[in-house]
Gaussian input, Z-matrix of N, CA and C with variables (Angstrom, degrees):
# hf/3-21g

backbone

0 1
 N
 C     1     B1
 C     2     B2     1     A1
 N     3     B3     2     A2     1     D1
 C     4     B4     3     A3     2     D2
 C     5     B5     4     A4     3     D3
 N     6     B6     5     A5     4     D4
 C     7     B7     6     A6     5     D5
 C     8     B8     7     A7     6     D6
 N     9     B9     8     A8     7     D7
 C    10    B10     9     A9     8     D8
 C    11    B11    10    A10     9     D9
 N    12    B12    11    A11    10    D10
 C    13    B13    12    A12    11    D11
 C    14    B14    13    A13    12    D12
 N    15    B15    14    A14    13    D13
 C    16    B16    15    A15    14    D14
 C    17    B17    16    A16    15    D15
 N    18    B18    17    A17    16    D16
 C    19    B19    18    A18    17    D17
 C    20    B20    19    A19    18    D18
 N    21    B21    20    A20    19    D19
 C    22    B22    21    A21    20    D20
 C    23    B23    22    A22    21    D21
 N    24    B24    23    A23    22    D22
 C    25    B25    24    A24    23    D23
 C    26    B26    25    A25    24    D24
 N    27    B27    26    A26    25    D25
 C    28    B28    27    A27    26    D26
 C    29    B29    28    A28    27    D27
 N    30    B30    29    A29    28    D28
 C    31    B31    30    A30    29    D29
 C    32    B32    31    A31    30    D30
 N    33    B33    32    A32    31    D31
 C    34    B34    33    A33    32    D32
 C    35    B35    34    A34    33    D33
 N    36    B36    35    A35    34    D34
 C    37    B37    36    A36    35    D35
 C    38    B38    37    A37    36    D36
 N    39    B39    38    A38    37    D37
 C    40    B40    39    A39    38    D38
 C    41    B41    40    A40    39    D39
 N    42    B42    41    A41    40    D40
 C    43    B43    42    A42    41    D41
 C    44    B44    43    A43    42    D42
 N    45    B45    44    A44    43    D43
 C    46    B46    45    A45    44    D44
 C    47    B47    46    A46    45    D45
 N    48    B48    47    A47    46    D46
 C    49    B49    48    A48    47    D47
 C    50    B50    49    A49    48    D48
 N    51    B51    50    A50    49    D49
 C    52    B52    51    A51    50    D50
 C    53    B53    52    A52    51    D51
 N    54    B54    53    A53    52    D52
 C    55    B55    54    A54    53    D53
 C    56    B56    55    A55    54    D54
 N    57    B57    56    A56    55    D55
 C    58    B58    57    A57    56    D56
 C    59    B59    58    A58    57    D57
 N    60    B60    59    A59    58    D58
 C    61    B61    60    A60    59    D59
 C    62    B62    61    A61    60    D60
 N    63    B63    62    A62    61    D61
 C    64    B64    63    A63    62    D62
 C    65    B65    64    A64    63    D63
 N    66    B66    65    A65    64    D64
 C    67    B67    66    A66    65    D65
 C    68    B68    67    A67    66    D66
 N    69    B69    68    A68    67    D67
 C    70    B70    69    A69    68    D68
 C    71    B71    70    A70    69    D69
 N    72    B72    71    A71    70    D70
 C    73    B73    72    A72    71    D71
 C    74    B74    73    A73    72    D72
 N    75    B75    74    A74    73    D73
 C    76    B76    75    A75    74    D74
 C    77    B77    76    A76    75    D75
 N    78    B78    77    A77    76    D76
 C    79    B79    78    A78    77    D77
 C    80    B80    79    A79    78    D78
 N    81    B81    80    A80    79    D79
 C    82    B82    81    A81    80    D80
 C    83    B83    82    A82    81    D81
 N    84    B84    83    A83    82    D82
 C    85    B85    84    A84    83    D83
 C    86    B86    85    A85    84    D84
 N    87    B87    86    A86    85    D85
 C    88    B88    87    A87    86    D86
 C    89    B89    88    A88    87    D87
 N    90    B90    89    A89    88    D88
 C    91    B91    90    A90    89    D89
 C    92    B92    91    A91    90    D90
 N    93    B93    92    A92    91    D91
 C    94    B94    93    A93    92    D92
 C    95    B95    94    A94    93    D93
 N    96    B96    95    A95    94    D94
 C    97    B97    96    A96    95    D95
 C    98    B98    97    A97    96    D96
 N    99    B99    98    A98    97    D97
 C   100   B100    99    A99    98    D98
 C   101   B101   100   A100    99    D99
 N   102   B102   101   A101   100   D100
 C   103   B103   102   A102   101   D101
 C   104   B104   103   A103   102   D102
 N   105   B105   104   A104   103   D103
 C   106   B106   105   A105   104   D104
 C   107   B107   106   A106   105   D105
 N   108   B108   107   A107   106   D106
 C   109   B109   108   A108   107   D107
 C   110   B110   109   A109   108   D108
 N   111   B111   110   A110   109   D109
 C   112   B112   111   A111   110   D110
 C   113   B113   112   A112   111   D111
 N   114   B114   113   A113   112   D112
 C   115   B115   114   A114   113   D113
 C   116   B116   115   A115   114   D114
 N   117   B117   116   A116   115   D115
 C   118   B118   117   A117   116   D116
 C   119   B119   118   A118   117   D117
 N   120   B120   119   A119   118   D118
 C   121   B121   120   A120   119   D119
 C   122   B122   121   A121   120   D120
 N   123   B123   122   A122   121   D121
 C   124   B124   123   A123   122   D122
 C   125   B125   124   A124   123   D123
 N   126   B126   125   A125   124   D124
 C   127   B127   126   A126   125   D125
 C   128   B128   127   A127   126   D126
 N   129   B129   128   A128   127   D127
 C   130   B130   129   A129   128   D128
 C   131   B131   130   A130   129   D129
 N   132   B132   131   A131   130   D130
 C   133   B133   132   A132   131   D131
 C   134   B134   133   A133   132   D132
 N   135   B135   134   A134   133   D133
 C   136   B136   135   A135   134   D134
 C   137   B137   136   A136   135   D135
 N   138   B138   137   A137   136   D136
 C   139   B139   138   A138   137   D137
 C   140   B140   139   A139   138   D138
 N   141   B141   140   A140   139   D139
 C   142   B142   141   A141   140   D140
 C   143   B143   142   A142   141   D141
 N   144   B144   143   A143   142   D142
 C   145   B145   144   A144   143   D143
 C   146   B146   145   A145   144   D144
 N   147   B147   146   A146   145   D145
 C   148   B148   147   A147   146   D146
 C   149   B149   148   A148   147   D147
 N   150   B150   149   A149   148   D148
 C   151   B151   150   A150   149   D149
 C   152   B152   151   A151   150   D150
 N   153   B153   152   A152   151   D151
 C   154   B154   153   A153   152   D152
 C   155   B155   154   A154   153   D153
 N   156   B156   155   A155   154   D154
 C   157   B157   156   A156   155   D155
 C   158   B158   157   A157   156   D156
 N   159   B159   158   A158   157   D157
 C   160   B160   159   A159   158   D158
 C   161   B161   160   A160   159   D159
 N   162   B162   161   A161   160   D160
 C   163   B163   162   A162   161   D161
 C   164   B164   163   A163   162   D162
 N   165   B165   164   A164   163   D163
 C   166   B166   165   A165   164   D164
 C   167   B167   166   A166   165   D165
 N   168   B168   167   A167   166   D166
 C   169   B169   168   A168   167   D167
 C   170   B170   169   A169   168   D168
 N   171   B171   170   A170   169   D169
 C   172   B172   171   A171   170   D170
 C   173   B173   172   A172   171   D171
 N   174   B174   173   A173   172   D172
 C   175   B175   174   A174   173   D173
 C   176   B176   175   A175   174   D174
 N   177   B177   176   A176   175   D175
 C   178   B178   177   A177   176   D176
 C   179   B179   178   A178   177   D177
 N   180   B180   179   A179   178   D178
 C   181   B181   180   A180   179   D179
 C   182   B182   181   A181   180   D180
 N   183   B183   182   A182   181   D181
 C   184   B184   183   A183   182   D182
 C   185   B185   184   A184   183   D183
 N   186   B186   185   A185   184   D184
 C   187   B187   186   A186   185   D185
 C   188   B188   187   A187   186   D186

   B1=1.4311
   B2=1.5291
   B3=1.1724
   B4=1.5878
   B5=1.7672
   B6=1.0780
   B7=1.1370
   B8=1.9034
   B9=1.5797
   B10=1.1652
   B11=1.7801
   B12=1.0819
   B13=1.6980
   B14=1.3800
   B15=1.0672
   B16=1.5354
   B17=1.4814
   B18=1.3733
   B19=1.7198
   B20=1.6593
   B21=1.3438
   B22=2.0315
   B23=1.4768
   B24=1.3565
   B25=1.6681
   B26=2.0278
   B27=1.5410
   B28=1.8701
   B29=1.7213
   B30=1.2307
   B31=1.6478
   B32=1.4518
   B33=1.5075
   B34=1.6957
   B35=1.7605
   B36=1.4247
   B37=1.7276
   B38=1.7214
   B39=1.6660
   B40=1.5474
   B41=2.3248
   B42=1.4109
   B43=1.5912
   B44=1.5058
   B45=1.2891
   B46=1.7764
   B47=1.2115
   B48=1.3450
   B49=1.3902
   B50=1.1781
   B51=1.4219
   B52=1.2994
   B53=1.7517
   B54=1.0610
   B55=1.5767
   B56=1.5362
   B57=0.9812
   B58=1.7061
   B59=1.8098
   B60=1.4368
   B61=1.2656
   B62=1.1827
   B63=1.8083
   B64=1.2010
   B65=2.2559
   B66=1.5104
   B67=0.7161
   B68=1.1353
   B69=1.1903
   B70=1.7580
   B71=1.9999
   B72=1.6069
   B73=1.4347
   B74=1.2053
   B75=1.1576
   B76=1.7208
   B77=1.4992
   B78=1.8240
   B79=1.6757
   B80=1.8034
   B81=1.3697
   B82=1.9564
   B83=1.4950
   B84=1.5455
   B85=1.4522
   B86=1.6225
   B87=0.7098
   B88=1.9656
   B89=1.8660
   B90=1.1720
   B91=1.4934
   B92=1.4504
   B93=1.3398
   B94=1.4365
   B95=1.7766
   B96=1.0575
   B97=1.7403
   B98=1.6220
   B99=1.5351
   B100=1.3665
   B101=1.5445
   B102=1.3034
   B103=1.4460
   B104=1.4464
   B105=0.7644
   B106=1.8744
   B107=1.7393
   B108=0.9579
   B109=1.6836
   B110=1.2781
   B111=1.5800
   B112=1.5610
   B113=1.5379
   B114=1.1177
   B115=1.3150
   B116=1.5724
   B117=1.3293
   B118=1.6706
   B119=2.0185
   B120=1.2205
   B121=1.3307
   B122=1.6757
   B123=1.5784
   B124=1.1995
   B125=1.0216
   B126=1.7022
   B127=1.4347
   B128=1.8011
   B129=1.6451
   B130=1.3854
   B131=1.7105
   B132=0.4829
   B133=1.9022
   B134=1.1310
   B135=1.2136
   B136=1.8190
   B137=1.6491
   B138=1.1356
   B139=1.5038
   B140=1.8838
   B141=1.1036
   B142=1.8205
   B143=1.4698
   B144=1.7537
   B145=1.4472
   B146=1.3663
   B147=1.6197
   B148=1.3389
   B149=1.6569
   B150=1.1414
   B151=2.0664
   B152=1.5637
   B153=1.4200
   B154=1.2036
   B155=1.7406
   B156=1.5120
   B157=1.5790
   B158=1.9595
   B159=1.4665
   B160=1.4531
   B161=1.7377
   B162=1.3932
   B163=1.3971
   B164=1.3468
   B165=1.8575
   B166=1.0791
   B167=1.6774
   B168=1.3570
   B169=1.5520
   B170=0.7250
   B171=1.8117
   B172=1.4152
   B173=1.9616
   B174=1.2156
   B175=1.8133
   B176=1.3746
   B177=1.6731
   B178=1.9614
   B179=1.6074
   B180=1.7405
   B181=1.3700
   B182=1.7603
   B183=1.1426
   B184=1.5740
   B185=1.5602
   B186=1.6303
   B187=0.9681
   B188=1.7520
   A1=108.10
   A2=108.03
   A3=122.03
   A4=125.42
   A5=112.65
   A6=108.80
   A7=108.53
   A8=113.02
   A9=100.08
   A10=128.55
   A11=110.65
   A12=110.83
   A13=112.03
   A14=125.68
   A15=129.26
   A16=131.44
   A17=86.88
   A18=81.64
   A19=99.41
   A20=100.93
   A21=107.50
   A22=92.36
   A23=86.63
   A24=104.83
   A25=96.84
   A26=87.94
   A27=84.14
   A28=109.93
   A29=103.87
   A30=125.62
   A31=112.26
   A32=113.52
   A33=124.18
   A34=97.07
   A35=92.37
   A36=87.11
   A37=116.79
   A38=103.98
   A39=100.58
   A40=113.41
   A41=89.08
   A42=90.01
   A43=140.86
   A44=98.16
   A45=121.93
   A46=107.10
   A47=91.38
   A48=122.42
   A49=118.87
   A50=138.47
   A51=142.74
   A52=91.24
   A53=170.62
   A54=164.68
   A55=80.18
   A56=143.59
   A57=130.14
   A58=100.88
   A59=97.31
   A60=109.11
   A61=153.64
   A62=88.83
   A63=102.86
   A64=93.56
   A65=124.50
   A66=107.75
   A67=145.98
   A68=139.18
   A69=165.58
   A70=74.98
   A71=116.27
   A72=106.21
   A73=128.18
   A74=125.63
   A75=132.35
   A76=116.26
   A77=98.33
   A78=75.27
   A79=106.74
   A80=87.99
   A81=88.51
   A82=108.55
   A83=119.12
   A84=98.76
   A85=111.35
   A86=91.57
   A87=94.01
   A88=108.19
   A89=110.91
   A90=122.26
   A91=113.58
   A92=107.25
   A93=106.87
   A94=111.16
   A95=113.58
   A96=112.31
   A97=100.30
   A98=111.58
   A99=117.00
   A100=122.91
   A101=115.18
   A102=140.63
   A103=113.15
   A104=102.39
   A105=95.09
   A106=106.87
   A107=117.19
   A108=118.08
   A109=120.13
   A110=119.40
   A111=111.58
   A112=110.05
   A113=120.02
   A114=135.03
   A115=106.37
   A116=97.48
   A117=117.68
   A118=103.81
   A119=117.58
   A120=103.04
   A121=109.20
   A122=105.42
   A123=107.39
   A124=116.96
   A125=120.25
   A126=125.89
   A127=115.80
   A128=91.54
   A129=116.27
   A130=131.90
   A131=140.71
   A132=116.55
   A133=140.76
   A134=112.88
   A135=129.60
   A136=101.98
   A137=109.59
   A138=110.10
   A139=123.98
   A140=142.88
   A141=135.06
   A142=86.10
   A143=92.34
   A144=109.81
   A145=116.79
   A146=125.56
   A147=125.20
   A148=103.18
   A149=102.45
   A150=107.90
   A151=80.29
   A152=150.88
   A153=151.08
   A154=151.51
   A155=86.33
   A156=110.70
   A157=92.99
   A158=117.78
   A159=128.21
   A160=102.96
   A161=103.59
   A162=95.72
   A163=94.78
   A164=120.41
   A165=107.66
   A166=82.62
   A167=121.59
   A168=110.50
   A169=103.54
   A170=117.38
   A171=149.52
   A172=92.67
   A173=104.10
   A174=116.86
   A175=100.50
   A176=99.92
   A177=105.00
   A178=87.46
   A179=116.20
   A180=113.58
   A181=106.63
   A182=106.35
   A183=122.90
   A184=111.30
   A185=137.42
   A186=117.77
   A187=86.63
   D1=148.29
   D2=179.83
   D3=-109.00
   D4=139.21
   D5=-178.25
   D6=-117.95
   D7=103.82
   D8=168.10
   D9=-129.13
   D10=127.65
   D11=-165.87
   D12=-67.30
   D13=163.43
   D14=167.92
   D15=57.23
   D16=34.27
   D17=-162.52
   D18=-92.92
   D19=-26.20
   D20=-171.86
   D21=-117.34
   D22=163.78
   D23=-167.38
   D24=-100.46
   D25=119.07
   D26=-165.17
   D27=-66.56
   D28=153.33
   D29=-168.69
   D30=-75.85
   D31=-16.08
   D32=-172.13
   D33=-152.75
   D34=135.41
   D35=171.34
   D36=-69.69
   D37=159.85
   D38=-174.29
   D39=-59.88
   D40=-17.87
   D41=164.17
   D42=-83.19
   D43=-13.26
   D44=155.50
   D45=-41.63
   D46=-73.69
   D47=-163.37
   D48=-63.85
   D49=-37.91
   D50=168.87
   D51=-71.21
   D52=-53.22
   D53=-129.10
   D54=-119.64
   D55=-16.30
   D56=167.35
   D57=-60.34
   D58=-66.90
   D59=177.76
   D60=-35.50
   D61=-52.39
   D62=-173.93
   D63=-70.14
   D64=-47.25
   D65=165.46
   D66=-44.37
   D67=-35.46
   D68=-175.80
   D69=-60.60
   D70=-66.56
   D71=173.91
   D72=-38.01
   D73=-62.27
   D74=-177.45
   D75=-55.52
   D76=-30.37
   D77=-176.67
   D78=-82.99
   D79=-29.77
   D80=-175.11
   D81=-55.03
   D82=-25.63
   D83=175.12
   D84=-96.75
   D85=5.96
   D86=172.80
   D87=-95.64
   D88=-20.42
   D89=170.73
   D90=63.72
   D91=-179.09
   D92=-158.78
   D93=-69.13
   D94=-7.10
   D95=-167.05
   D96=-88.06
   D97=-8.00
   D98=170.19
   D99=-62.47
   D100=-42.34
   D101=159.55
   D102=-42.93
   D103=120.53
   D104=168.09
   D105=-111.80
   D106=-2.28
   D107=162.57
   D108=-98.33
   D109=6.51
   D110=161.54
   D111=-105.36
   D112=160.55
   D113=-166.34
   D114=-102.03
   D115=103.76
   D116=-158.81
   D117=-117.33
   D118=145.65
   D119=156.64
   D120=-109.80
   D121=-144.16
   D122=-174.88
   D123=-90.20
   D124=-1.96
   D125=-171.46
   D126=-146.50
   D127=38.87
   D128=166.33
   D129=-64.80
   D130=141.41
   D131=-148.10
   D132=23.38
   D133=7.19
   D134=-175.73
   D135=-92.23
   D136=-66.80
   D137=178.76
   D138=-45.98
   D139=134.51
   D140=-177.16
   D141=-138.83
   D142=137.44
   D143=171.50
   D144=-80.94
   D145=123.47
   D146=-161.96
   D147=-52.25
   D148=-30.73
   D149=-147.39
   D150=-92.86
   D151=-106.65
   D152=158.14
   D153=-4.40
   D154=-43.34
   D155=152.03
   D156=80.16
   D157=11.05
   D158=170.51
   D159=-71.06
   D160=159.12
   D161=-173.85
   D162=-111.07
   D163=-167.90
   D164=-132.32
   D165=-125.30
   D166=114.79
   D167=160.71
   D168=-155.43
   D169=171.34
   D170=-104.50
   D171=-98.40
   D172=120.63
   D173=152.98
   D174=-78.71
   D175=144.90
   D176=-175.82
   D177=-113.20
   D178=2.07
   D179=-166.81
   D180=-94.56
   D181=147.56
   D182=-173.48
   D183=-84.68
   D184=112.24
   D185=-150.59
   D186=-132.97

């Protein structure tokens, strides 16, 4: 594999892109209960699976 710089003219400036980021950061550490358009309960990232260490959220499936 090759790595070559400058060959295309970029689609977003490199300051977009860093304030993309740094956001994409803030929300992941503020977690999903930050959202008010995802469908969260009361024990949405709170709960960790002993065996896996995945956290614990909501199936919409009927089992």
């Amino acid at each position: 594999m090759y790595w070559v710089e400058n060959t295309h003219p970029p689609i977003i400036s490199q300051e977009t892109f860093d304030k993309v980021q740094a956001e994409i950061a803030r929300r992941k550490e503020l977690g999903a209960r930050a959202n008010s358009s995802l469908n969260v309960t009361a024990f949405t990232s709170m709960i960790e699976c002993g065996l896996c260490g995945k956290k614990y959220r909501r199936s919409g499936k009927r089992q």
